[in-house]
N, C-alpha and C positions, 0 to 999 in steps of 0.2 A: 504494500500500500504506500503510498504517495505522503510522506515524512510533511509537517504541517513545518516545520523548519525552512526543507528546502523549498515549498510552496513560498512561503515569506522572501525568502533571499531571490527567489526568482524574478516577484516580483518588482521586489526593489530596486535590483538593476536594472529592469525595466524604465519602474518609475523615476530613476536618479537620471537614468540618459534624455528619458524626453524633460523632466526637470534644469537640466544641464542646455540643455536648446533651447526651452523658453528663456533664462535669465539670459540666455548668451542674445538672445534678441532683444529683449529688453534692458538691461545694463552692459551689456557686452564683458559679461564676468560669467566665467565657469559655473558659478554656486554662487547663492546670495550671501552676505559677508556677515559672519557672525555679532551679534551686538557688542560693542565693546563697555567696556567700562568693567570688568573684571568680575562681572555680577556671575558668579557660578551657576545662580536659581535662573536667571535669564537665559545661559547659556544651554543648558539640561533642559529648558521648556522649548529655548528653540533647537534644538535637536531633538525633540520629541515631536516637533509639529513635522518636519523635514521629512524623518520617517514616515510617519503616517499620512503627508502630503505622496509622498516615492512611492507608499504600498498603494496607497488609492488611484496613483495617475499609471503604475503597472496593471492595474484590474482594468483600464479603461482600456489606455494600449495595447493588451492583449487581446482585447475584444475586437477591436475596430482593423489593428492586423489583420486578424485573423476571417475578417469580412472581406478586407483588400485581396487577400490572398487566395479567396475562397475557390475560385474559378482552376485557377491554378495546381492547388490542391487535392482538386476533382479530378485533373488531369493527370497525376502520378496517381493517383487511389485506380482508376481506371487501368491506367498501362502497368500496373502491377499483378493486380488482380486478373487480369483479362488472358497475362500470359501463361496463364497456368492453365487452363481449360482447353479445351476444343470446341470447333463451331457444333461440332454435334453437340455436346452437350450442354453446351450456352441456349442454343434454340430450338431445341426439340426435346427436353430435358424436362419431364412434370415437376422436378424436385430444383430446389434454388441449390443454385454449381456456382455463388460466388460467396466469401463469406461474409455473415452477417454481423458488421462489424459491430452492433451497440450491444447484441447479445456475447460476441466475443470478448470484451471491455470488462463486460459483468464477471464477467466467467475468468477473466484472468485476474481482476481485481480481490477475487476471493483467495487467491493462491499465494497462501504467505513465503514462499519458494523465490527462486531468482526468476521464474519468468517474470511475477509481476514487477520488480525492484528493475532487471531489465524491460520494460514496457514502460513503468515509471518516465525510466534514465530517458528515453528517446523520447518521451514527448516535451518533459524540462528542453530536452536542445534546441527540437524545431519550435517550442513558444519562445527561445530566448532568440534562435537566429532569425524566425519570423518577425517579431518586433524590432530588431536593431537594422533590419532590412528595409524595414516602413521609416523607419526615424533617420535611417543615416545620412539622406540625400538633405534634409533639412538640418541636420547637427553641422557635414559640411558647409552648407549655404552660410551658417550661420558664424561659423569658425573662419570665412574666406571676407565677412564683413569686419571680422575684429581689427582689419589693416585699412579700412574708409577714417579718412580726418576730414572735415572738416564741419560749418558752424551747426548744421543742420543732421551732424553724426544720429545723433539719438533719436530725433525726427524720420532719418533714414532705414535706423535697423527695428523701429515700430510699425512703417509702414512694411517693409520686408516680411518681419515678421507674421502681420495680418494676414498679408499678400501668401503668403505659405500657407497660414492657417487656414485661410477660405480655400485654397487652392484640396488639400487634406478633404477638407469638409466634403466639399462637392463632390470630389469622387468613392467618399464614404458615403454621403445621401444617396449617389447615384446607385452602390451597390447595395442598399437596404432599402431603396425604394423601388427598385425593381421586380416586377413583376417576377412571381414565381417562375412562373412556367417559359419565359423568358430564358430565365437561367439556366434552366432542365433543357430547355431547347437547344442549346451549345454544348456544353457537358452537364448533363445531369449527375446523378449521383448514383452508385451503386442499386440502390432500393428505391421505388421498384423496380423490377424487373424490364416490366414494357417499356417503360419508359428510355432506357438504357436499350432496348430491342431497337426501339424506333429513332436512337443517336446513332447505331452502326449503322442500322440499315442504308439512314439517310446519308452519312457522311460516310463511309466504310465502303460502298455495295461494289466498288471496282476491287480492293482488297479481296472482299469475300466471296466474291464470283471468281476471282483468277488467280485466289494464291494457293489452291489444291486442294488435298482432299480432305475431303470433310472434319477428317478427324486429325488435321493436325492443329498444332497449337495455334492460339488465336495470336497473339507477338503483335499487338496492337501497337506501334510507333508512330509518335504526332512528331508533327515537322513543324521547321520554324512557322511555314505560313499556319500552321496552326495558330501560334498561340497571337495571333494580329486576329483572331475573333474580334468583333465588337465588345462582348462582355468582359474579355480579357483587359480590364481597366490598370490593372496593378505593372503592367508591362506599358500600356500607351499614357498610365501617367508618369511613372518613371522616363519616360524619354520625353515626355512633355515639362517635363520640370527640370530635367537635363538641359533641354535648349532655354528654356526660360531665365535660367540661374546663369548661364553664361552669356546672355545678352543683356542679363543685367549687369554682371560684372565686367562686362568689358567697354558696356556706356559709362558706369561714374569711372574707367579708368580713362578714357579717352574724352569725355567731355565734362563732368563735373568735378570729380576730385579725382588724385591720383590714389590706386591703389598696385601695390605691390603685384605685377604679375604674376607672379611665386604664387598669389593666392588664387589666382584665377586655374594654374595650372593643378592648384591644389584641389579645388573644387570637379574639374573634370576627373581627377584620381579616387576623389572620393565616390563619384560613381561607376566608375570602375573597381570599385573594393567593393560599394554595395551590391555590385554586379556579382562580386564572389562571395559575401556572405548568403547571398539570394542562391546561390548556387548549392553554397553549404547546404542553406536550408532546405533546396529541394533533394539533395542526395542522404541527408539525416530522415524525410518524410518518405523517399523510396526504400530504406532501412526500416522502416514503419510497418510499413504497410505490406513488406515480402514478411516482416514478423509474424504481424496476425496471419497473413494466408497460409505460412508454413503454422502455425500453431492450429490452423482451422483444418487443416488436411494430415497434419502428425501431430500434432500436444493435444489433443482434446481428451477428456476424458474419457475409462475403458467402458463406460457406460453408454456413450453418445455411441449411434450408428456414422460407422467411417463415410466419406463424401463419397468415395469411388464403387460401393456397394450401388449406389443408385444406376451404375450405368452400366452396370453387368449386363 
């Protein structure tokens, strides 16, 4: 079971990184600066607001991640899942041939053993690299501002700031206000069944009419033009806040105030890192997800009927 400790600390560094992006946009300091005057009770109260400010802005940020991400998400659960079957038994199959991932959860969560401690471990990674994936592009933006001078500095990195946050907003709203079935209609989800029927069919059917016979494996691989779907928001805003961030830094360096070039080449690097934390995180959530399907096809228990008895 899942340690109420590391739940905490997981958190936290969630919440201290997007904490560390807001002040850096609004004071252009790291962390807000401790009260001075050597008041110890002052000091202990506000390191007590700080934490429980870090754990509550980690609860948000994990959330709203993991909404950005969601599309994405669908798409390794899918090509993991998918290559362990055959078309025969995907669609012609009375019995469900993929595993059921909330009853698998349940069923591992009970197992005071290293599966669940290993099942724990990988989901603490991809909630910590999924979140520093959504935050990193605005942490650099925000770190490439700390070299602007001039009179109108703190006027500059509020508006920036904003200008980020609405930026965030809208394609969070756009991915919660989205129509369900919308969603399902690009990558749905594992469950149900038809539904996921009616995503190969429609997208798949030259695959599945021309890549043999029946019964070999499904080896479902999405290609780049894949993930430029429309829903795939977490990709076209990443490159949309890519171009944005650099034509803003290279206007106040060429027309308003000078700013360190070093920072602007800083700022392209930094999405190129987030490029590779986003990568982590998809190769930590591919580790996931072949977990449950090898545990739903060998770990189950000796009571459960084995999956491959249905296709005898």
């Amino acid at each position: 079971m899942l340690k109420s400790t590391e739940i905490v600390i997981e958190q936290l560094i969630i919440g201290l990184l997007a904490i560390v992006i807001v002040t850096l946009f609004v004071r252009g300091q790291p962390l807000p600066p401790l009260i001075s005057g050597g008041n110890a009770y002052q000091s202990f109260f506000f390191g007590v607001l700080l934490v429980l400010a870090a754990y509550a802005a980690g609860i948000v940020v994990d959330r709203w991640s993991d909404t950005l991400l969601e599309q994405l998400e669908r798409r390794i659960r899918l090509q993991v899942y998918l290559e362990s079957i055959t078309y025969c038994q995907f669609f012609w199959s009375n019995t469900d041939s993929l595993p059921n991932e909330a009853a698998l959860r349940l069923e591992i969560q009970k197992d005071d053993g290293g599966i669940a401690d290993h099942h724990d471990y990988l989901r603490r990674r991809m909630r910590i690299t999924r979140a520093i994936t959504c935050l990193m592009p605005a942490l650099f933006l925000a770190m490439a501002l700390l070299d602007y001078r001039c009179d109108s500095q703190e006027a500059v990195r509020w508006a920036v700031g904003c200008v980020a946050f609405i930026f965030y907003a809208i394609f969070l709203g756009s991915s919660i206000c989205l129509p369900k079935k919308y969603r399902d209609y690009f990558v749905p989800k594992t469950h149900p069944k038809y539904r996921l029927c009616h995503f190969l069919v429609r997208f798949k059917s030259n695959e599945l009419l021309n890549y043999g016979s029946e019964h070999d494996k499904m080896r479902i691989e999405f290609r780049f033009r894949d993930l430029a779907a429309p829903l795939d928001l977490a990709m076209f805003g990443l490159l949309l806040f890519s171009i944005s961030g650099i034509v803003l830094l290279v206007c106040l360096h060429y027309i308003y105030s000078p700013i360190n070039t070093a920072r602007i080449f800083m700022f392209i690097g930094g999405i190129l890192v987030t490029c590779m934390v986003g990568w982590a995180w998809w190769r930590i959530s591919n580790t996931f997800f072949t977990f449950l399907r090898n545990y739903d096809e060998f770990g189950r228990k000796k009571n459960s009927v084995p999956r491959h008895l249905f296709y005898e």
